[in-house]
C-alpha positions as CSV (number, residue, x, y, z in Angstrom):
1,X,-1.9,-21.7,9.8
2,X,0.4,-22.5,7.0
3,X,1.0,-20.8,3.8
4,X,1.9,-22.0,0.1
5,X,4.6,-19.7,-1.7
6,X,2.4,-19.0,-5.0
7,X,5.7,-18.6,-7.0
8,X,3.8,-16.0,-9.0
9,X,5.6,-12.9,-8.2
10,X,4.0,-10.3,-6.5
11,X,-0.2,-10.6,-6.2
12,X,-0.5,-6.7,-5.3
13,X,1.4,-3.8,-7.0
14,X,1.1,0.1,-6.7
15,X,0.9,1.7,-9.6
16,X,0.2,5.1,-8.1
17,X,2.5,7.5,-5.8
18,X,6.1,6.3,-4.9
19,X,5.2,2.9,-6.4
20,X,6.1,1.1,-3.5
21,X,4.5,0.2,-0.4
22,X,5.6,-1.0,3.1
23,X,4.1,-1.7,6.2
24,X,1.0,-2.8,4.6
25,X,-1.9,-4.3,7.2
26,X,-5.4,-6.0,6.3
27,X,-8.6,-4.6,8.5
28,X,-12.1,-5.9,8.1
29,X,-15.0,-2.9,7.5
30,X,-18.1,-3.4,10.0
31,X,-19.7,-1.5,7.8
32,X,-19.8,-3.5,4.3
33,X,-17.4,-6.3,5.1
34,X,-14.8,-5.8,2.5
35,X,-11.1,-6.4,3.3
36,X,-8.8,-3.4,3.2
37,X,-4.8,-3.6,2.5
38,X,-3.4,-0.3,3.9
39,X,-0.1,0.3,3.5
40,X,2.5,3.2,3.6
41,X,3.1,4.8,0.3
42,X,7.0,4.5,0.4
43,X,10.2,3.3,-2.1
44,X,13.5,3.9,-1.2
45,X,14.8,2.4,-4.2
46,X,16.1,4.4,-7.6
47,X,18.8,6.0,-5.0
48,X,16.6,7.8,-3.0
49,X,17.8,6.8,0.1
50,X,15.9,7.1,3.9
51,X,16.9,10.4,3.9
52,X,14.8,11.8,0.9
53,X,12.1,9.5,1.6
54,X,11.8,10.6,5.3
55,X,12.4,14.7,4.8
56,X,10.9,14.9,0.9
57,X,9.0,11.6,0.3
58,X,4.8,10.7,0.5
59,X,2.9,11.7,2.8
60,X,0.1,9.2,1.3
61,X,-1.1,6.0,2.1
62,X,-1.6,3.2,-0.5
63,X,-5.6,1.1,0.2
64,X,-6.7,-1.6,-1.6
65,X,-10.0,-3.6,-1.3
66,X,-11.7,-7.1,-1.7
67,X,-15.0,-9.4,-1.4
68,X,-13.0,-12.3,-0.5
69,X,-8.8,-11.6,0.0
70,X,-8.3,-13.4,-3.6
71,X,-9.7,-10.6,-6.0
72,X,-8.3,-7.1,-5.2
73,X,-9.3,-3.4,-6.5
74,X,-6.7,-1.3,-8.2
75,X,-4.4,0.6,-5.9
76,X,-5.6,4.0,-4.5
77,X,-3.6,6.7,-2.7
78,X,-4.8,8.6,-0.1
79,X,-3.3,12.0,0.7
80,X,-3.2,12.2,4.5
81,X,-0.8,15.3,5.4
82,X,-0.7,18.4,3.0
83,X,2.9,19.8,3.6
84,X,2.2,22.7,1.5
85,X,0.1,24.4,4.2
């Protein structure tokens, strides 16, 4: 398989939760077919550090979906711990 560099900056960006991602992987539904990115909500960046992103940061994941890998739905996070009990 090869790959072109589309020298377009990036083609995905979270606009929701930490505003970054990381980790992301792409799984085919059996159910409807549609291609989902899921990735870990997570940004380190703004001097944050590992530290506050591992004891204070998101406990959220970032989806996206699409038809065909080319057109993509807006970012969604999904809430998948609730720390505050």
């Amino acid at each position: 398989m090869h790959w072109k560099d589309l020298g377009n900056g990036p083609v995905l960006v979270s606009d929701v939760g930490e505003k970054g991602v990381r980790d992301p992987f792409i799984v085919r539904s059996r159910i409807d077919r549609k291609f989902h990115i899921i990735a870990t909500d997570l940004r380190i960046a703004n001097g944050k550090g590992w530290d506050t992103a591992q004891y204070e940061g998101s406990t959220g994941l970032i989806t996206w979906e699409s038809e065909d890998l080319i057109n993509w739905s807006k970012a969604q996070r999904v809430e998948m711990m609730n720390m505050n009990g």
